[in-house]
One Martini backbone bead per residue (centre of mass of N, CA, C, O) as a GRO file, in nm:
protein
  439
    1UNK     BB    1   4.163  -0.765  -1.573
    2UNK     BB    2   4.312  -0.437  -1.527
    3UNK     BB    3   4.212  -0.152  -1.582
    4UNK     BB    4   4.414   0.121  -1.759
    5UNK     BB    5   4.133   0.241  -1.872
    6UNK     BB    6   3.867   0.465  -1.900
    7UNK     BB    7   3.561   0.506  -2.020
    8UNK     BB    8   3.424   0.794  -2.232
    9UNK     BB    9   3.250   1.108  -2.287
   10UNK     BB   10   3.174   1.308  -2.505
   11UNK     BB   11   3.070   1.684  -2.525
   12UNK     BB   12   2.973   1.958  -2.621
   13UNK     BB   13   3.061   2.217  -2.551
   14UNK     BB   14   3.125   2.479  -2.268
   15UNK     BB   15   3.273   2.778  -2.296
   16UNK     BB   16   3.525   2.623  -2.403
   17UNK     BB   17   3.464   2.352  -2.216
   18UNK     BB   18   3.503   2.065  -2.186
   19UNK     BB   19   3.311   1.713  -2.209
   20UNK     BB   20   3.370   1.464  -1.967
   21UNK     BB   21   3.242   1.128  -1.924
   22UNK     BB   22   3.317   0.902  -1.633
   23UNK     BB   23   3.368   0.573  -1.443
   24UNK     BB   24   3.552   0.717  -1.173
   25UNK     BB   25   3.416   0.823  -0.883
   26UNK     BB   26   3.382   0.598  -0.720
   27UNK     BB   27   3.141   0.591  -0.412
   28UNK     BB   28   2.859   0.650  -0.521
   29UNK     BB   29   2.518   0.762  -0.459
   30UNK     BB   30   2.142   0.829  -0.536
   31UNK     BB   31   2.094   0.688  -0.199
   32UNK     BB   32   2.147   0.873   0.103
   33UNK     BB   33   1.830   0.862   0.247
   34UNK     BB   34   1.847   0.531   0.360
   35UNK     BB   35   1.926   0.570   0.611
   36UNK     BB   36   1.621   0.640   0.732
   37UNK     BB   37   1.506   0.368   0.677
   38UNK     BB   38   1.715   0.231   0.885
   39UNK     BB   39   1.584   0.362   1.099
   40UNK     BB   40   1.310   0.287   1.105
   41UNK     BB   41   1.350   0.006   1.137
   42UNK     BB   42   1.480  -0.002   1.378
   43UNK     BB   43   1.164   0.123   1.511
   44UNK     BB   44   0.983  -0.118   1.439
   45UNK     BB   45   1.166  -0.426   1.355
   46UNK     BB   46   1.013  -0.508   1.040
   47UNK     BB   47   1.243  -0.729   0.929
   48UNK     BB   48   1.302  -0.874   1.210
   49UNK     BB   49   1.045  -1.012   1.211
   50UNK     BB   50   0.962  -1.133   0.926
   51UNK     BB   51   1.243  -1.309   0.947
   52UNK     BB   52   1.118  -1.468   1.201
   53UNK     BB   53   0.853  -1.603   1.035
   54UNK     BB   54   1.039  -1.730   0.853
   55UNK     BB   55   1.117  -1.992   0.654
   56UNK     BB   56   1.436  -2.151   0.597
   57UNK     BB   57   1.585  -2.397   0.355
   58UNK     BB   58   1.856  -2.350   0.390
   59UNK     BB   59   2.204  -2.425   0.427
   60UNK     BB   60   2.334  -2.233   0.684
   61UNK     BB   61   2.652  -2.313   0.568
   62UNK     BB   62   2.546  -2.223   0.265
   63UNK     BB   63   2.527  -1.917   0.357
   64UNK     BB   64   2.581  -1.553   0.347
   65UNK     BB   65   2.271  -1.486   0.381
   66UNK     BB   66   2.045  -1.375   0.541
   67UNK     BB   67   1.730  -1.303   0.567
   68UNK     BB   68   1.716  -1.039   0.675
   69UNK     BB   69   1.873  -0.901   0.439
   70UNK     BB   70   1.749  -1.007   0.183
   71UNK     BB   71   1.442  -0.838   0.271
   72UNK     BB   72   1.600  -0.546   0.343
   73UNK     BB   73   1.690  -0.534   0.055
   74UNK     BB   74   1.396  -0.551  -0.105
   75UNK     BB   75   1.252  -0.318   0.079
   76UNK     BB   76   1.477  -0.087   0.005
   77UNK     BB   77   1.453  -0.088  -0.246
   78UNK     BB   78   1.159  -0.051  -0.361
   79UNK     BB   79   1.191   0.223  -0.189
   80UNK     BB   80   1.356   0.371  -0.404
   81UNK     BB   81   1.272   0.212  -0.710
   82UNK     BB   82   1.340  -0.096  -0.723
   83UNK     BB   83   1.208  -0.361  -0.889
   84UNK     BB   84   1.436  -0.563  -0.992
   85UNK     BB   85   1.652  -0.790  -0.956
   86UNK     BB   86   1.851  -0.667  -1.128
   87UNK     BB   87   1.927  -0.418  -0.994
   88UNK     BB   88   2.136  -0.592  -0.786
   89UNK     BB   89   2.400  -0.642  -0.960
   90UNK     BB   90   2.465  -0.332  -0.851
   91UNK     BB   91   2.359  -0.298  -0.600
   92UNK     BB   92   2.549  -0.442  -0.407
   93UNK     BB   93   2.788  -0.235  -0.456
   94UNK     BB   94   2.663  -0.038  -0.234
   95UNK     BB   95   2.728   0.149   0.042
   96UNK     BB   96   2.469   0.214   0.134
   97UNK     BB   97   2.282  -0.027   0.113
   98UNK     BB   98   2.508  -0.219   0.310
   99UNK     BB   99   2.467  -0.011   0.541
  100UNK     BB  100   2.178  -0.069   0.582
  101UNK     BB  101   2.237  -0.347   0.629
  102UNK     BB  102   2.432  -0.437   0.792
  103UNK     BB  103   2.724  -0.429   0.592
  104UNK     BB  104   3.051  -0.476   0.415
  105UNK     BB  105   2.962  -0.657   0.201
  106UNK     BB  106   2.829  -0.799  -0.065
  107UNK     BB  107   2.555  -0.861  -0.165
  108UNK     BB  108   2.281  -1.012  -0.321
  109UNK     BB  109   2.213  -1.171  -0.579
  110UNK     BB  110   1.954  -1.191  -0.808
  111UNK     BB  111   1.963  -1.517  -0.769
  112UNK     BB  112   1.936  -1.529  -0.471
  113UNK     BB  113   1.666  -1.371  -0.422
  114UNK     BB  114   1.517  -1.587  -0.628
  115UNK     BB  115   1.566  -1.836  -0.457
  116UNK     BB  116   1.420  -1.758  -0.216
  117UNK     BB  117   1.133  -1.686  -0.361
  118UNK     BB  118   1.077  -1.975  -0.451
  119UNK     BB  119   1.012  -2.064  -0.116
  120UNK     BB  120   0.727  -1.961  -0.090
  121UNK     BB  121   0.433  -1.936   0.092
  122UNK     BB  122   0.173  -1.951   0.298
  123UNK     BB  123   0.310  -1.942   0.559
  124UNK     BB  124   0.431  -1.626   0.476
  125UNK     BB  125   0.173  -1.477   0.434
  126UNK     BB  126   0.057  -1.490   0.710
  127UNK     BB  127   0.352  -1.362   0.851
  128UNK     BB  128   0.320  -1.140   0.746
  129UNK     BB  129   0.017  -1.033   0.816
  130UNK     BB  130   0.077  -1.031   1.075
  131UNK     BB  131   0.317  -0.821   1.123
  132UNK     BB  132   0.103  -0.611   1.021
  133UNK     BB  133  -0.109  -0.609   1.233
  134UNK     BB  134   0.102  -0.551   1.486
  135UNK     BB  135   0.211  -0.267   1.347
  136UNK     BB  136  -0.094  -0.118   1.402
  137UNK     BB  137  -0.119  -0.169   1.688
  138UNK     BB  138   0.150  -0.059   1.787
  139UNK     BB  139   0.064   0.241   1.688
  140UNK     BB  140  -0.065   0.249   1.942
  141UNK     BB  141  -0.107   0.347   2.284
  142UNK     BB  142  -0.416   0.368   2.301
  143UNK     BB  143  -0.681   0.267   2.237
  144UNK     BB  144  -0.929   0.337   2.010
  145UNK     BB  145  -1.203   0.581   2.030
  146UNK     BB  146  -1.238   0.549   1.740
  147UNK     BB  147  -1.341   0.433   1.484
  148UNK     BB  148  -1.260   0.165   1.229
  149UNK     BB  149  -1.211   0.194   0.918
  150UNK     BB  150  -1.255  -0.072   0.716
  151UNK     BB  151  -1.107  -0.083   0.378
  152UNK     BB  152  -1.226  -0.248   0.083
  153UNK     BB  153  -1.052  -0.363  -0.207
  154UNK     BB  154  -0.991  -0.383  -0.584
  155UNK     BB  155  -0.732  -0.471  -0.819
  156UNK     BB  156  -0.554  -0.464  -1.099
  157UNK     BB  157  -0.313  -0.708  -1.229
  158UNK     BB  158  -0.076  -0.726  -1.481
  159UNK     BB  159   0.013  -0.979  -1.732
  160UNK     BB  160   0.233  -1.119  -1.934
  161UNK     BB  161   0.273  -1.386  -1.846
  162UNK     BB  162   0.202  -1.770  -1.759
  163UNK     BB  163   0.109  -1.771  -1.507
  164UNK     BB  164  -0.046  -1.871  -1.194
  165UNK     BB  165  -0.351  -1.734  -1.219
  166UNK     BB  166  -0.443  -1.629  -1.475
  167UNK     BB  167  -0.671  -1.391  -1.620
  168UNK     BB  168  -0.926  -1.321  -1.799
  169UNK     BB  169  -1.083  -0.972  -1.831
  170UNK     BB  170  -1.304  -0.791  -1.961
  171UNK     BB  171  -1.327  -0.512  -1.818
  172UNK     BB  172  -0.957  -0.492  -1.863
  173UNK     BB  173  -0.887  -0.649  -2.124
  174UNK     BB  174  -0.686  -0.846  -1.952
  175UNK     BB  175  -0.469  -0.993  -1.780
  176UNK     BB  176  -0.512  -1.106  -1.434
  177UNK     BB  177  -0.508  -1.004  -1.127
  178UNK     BB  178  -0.721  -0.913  -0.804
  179UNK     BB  179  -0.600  -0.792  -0.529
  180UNK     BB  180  -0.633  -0.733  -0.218
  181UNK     BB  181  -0.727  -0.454  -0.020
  182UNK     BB  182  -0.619  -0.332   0.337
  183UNK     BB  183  -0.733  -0.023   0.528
  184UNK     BB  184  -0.667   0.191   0.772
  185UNK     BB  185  -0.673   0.486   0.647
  186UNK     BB  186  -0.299   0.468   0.575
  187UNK     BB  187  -0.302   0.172   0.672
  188UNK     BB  188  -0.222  -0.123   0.634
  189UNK     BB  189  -0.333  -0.478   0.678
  190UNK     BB  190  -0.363  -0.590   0.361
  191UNK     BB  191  -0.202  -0.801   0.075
  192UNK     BB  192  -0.411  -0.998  -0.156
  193UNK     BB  193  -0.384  -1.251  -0.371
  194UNK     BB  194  -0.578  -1.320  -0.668
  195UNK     BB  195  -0.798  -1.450  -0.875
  196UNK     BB  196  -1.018  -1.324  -1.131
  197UNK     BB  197  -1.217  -1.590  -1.151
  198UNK     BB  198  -1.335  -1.437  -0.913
  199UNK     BB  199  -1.478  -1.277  -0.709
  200UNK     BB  200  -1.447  -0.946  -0.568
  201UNK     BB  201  -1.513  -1.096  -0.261
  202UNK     BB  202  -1.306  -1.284  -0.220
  203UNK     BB  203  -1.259  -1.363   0.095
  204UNK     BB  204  -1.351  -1.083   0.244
  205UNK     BB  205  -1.465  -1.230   0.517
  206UNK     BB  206  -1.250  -1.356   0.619
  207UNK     BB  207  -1.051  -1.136   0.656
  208UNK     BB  208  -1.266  -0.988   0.830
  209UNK     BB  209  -1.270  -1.207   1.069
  210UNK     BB  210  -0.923  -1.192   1.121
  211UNK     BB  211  -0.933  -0.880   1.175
  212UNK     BB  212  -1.154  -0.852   1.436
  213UNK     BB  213  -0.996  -1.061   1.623
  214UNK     BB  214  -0.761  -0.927   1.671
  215UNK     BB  215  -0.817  -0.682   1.766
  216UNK     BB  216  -0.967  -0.742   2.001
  217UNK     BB  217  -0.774  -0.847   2.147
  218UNK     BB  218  -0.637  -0.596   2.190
  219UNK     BB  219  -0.971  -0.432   2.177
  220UNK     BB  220  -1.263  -0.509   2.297
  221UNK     BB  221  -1.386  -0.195   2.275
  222UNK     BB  222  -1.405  -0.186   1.958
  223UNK     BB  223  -1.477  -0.011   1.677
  224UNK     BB  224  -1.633  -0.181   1.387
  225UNK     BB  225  -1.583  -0.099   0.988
  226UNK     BB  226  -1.755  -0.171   0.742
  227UNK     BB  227  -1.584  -0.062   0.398
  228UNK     BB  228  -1.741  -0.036   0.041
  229UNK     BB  229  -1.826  -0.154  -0.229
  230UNK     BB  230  -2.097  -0.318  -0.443
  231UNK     BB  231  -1.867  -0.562  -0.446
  232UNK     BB  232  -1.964  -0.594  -0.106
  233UNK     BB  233  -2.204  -0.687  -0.118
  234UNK     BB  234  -2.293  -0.980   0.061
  235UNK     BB  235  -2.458  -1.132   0.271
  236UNK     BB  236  -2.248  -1.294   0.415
  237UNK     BB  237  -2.108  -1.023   0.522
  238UNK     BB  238  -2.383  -0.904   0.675
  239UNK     BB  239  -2.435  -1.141   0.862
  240UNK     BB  240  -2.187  -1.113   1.005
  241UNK     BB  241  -2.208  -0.789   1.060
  242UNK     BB  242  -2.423  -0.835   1.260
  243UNK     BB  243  -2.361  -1.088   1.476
  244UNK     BB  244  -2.042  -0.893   1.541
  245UNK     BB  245  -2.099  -0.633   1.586
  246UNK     BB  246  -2.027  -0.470   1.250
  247UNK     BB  247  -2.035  -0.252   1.132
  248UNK     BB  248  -2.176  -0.058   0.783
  249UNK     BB  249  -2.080   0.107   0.467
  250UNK     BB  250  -2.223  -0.003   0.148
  251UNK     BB  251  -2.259  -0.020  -0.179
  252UNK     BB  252  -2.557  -0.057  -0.401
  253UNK     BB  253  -2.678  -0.148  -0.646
  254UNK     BB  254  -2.933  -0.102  -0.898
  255UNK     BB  255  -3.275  -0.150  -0.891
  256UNK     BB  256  -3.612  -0.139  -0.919
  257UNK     BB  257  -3.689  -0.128  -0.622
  258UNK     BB  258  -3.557   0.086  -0.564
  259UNK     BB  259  -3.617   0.306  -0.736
  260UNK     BB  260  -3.912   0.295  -0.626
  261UNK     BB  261  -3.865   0.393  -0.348
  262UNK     BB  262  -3.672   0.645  -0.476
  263UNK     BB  263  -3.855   0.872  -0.591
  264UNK     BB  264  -3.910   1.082  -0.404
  265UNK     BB  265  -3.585   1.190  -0.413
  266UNK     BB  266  -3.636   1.206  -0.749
  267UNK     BB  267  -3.827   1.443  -0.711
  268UNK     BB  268  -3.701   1.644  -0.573
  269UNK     BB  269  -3.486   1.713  -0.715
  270UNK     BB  270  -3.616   1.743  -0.985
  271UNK     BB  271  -3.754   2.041  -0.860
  272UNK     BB  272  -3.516   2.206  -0.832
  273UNK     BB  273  -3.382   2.189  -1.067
  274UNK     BB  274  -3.578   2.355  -1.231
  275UNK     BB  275  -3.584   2.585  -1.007
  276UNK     BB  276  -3.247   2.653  -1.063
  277UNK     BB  277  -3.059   2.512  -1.305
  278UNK     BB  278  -2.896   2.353  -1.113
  279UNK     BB  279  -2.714   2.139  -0.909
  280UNK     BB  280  -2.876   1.856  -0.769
  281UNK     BB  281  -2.926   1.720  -0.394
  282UNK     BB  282  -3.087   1.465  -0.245
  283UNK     BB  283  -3.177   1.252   0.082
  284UNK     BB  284  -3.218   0.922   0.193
  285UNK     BB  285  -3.429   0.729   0.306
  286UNK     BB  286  -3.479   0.316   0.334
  287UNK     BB  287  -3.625   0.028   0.299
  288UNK     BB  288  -3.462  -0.288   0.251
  289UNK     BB  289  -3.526  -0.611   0.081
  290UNK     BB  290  -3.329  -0.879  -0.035
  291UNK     BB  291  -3.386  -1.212  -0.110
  292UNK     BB  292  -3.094  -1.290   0.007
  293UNK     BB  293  -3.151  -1.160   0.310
  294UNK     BB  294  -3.418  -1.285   0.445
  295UNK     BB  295  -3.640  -1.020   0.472
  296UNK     BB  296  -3.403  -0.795   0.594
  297UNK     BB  297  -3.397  -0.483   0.710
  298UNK     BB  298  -3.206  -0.205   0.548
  299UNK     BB  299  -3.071   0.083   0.571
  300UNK     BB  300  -3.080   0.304   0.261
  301UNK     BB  301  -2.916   0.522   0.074
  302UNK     BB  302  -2.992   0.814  -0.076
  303UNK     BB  303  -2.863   0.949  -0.387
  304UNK     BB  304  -3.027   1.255  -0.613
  305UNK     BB  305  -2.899   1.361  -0.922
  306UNK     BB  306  -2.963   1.678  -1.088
  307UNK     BB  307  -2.873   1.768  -1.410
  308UNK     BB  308  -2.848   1.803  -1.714
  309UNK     BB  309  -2.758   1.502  -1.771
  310UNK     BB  310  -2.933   1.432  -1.522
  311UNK     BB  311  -2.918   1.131  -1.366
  312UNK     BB  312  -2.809   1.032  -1.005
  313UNK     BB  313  -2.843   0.716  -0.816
  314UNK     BB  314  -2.753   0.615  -0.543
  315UNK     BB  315  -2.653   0.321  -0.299
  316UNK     BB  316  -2.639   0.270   0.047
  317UNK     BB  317  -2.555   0.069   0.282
  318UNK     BB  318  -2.659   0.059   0.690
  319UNK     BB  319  -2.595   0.086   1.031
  320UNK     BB  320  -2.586   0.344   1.094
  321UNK     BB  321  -2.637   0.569   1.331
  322UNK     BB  322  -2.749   0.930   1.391
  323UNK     BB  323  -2.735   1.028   1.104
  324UNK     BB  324  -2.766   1.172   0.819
  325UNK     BB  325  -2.748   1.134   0.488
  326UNK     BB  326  -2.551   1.288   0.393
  327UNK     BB  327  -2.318   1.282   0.613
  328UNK     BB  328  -2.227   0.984   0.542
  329UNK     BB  329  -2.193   0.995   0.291
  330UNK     BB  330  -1.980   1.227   0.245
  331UNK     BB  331  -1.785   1.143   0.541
  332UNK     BB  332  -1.791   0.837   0.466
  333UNK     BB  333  -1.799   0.685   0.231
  334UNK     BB  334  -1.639   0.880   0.041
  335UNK     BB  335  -1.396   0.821   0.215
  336UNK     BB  336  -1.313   0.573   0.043
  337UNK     BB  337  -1.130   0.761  -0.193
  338UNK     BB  338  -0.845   0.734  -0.033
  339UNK     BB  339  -0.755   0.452  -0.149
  340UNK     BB  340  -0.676   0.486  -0.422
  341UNK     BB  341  -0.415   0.643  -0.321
  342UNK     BB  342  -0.293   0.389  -0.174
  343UNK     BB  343  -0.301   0.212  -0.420
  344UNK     BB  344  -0.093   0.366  -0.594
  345UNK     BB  345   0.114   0.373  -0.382
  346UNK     BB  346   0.177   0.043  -0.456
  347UNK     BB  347   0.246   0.081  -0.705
  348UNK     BB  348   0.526   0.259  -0.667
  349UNK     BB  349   0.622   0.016  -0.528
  350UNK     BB  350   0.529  -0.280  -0.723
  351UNK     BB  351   0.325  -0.467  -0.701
  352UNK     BB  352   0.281  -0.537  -1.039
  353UNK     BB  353   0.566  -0.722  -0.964
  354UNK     BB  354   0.394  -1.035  -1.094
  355UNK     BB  355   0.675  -1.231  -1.273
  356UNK     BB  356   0.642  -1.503  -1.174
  357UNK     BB  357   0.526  -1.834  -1.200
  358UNK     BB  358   0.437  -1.845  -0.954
  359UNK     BB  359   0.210  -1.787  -0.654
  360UNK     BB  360   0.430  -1.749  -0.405
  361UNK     BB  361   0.599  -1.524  -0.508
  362UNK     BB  362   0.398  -1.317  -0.561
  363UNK     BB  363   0.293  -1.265  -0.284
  364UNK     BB  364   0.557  -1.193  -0.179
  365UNK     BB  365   0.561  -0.921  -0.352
  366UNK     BB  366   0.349  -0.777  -0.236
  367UNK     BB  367   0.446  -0.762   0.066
  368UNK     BB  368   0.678  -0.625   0.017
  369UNK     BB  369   0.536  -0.321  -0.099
  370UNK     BB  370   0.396  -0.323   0.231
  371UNK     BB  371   0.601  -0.282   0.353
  372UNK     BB  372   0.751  -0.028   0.208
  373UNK     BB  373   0.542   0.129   0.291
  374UNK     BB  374   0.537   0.110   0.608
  375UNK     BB  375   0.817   0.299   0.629
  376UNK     BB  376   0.672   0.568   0.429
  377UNK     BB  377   0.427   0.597   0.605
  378UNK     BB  378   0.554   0.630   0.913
  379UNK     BB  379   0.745   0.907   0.803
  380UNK     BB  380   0.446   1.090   0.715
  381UNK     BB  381   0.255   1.050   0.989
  382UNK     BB  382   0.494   1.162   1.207
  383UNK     BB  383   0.757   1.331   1.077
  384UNK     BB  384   0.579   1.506   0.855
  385UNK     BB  385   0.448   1.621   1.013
  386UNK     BB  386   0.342   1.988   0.935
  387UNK     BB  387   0.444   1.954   0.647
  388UNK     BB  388   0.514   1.960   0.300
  389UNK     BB  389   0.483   1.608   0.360
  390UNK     BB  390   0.215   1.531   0.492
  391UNK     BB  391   0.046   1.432   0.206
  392UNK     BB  392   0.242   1.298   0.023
  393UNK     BB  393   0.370   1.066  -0.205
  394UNK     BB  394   0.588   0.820  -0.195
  395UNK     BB  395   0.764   0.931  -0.446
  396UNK     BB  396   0.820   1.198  -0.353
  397UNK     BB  397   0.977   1.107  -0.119
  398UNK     BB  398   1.180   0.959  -0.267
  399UNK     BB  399   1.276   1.220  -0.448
  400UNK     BB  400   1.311   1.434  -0.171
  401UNK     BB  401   1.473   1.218   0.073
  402UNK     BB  402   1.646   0.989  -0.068
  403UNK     BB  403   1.733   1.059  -0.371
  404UNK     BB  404   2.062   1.170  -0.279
  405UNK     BB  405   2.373   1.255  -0.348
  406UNK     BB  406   2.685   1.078  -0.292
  407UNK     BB  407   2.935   1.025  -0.113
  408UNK     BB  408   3.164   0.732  -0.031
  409UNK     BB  409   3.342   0.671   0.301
  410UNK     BB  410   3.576   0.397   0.381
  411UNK     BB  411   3.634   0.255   0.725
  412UNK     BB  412   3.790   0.125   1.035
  413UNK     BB  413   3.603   0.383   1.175
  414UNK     BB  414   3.435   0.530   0.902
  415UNK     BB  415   3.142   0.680   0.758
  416UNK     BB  416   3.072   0.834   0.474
  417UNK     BB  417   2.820   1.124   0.367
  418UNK     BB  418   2.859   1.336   0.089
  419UNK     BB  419   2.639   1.502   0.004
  420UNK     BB  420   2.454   1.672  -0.159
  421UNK     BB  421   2.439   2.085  -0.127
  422UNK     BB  422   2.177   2.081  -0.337
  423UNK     BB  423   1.988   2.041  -0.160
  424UNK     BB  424   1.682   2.122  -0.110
  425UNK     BB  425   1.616   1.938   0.221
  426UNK     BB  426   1.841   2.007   0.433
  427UNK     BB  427   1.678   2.053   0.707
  428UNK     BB  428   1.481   1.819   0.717
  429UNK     BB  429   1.664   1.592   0.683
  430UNK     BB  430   1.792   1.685   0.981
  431UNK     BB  431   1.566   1.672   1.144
  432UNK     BB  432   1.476   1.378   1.126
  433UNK     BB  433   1.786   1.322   1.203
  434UNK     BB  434   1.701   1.415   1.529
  435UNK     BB  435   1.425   1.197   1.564
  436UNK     BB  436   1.561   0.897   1.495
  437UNK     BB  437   1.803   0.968   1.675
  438UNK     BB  438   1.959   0.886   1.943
  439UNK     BB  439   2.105   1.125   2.174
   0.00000   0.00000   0.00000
């Protein structure tokens, strides 16, 4: 039945002038910045490649909507801000993000997009997680001279309903998910959902074993370093990463026998320390082997602080050779805390927005959230060098470069966004869209 008053909302008066607001405005959209995206993609090809590495088993008869659509849809959401599949209920008939999508009818509803993703399993894992380290290749103009450091992490992802692989986590005191996240630099390798209930380097040898061969393959002479916190020192890794010459620098637990062998470098601190009452750091090299290790010795960093509160003494194994103990330390190891950065601007974009009843749908949900990190990563790195948002996280770039309000005029011959024109942002904007855009 067509509606012939549309419902408003009256607010106290402002300067003696009424004030009313109702849904009446036409298309407007509060994503005017989505075209951004849509290029991003195209220099990329990046949900283009992703379906075309999906199995669907829909019948392509009594389909509307194709996978790579599907994809883009959920990715473009993401990224703008939209976490629920209810938000696509509105969200379809949104004439911005149909642009982007590249079409002109109305995108896929709520049930559509959740039935799509019920059909997630172990090959799409497989195959996103392969188009991201391809991703990654590609990224590079010529062989990389410098090394590469594998940052490996875990976070937990907290699950609120009767999931499957749910585990209560004693140390987070909530059920929770585990899943694993691998960086180069501020580049995504991998966002591998696990279960809480194994060890945190679960599977992380294996990771790191087909992220190396990987590379190797794209580039025989490249340099690669595994880095990790102490839940990572685990003998099968080390001794991976010996036989397979892969650097590492990786902290280590602290216990009696380092303790004793480090007395040297805590006591030296501690002697500073009196004479100067102010915070010492001293650094220092031990040979160390744990009897898990099979009697092999390996070179560990000491770091030795002493403050009015105490002692902090800390313990790093490597294999890196050439440089001081302290600039080790602080320049590399401590660069792995740049990780936690990467690790939350993931939660930005919804990773833990594992809300599935199934396991491979949840993974999935996974990789969708580090696709759209991989479209504002790639535009903050390449586009965005420079400028004042050259290190902004990906929610800041969400909220002053894509939620840009525009009025939205179509017809068949062109497409029209008037933006709003109090954007902070509008040479930047234009900027952007005149190296996004071939000339």
């Amino acid at each position: 039945m067509t509606k012939c008053t549309m419902p408003s909302a009256s607010f106290p008066r402002c300067k003696g002038r009424r004030i009313v607001a109702s849904f009446d405005g036409g298309d407007v959209t509060s994503d005017g910045g989505i075209l951004l995206l849509r290029q991003l993609d195209r220099e990329m090809s990046l949900t283009r490649a992703v379906a075309r590495r999906l199995t669907d088993e829909r019948d392509p008869q009594r389909c509307h909507h194709r996978t790579q659509t599907l994809v883009r849809q959920r990715v473009f959401g993401l990224a703008l801000g939209y976490e629920d599949l209810n938000d696509h209920h509105a969200l379809r008939h949104d004439v911005a993000l149909q642009t982007a999508v590249d079409t002109d009818g109305v995108l896929a509803s709520q049930s559509t997009l959740c039935r799509f993703e019920q059909q997630a399993n172990r090959d799409w894992a497989v195959a996103i997680h392969e188009e991201l380290i391809e991703q990654f290749i590609r990224s590079f103009r010529k062989p990389p001279k410098k090394p590469l450091y594998l940052d490996f992490d875990a976070t937990d992802d907290r699950v609120h309903g009767e999931q499957l692989g749910r585990h209560f986590s004693g140390y987070y005191d909530h059920y929770i998910f585990l899943p694993l996240f691998v960086f180069c630099g501020d580049q995504l390798l991998a966002s591998y959902l696990r279960p809480a209930s194994r060890d945190a380097a679960h599977h992380a040898g294996a990771v790191l074993a087909l992220l190396v061969r990987r590379l190797r393959q794209a580039w025989p002479e490249v340099r690669i370093v595994f880095r990790g916190d102490s839940g990572f020192c685990r003998p099968l890794i080390l001794n991976w990463c010996d036989r397979h010459d892969v650097d590492y620098i990786i902290g280590i637990a602290g216990n009696k026998r380092l303790a004793k062998r480090a007395l040297d470098t805590d006591y030296a601190s501690a002697i500073r320390f009196e004479e100067s009452w102010e915070k010492q750091r001293v650094f220092g090299f031990i040979e160390y082997a744990a009897k898990s290790w099979n009697a092999r010795q390996r070179k560990v960093i000491v770091k030795s602080e002493t403050s009015r509160r105490g002692f902090n003494t800390r313990y790093v194994v490597t294999s890196l050779r050439g440089c001081s103990a302290e600039w080790l330390y602080d320049h590399r190891y401590c660069a792995r805390g740049e990780m936690e950065n990467r690790i939350k601007e993931q939660q930005f974009l919804f990773s833990d927005r594992t809300s599935c009843h199934a396991w491979w749908p949840n993974q999935y949900r996974l990789l969708l959230s580090g696709l759209a990190y991989l479209l504002l990563e790639r535009l903050r790195r390449i586009y965005l060098k420079r400028t004042a948002f050259a290190q902004a996280q990906v929610n800041t770039i969400r909220l002053k470069l894509l939620k840009i309000g525009a009025v939205i005029t179509r017809n068949t011959r062109t497409i029209r966004l008037m933006l709003n024109s109090q954007c902070s942002e509008q040479d930047l904007f234009l900027k952007l869209v005149s190296k996004l855009v071939p000339g």
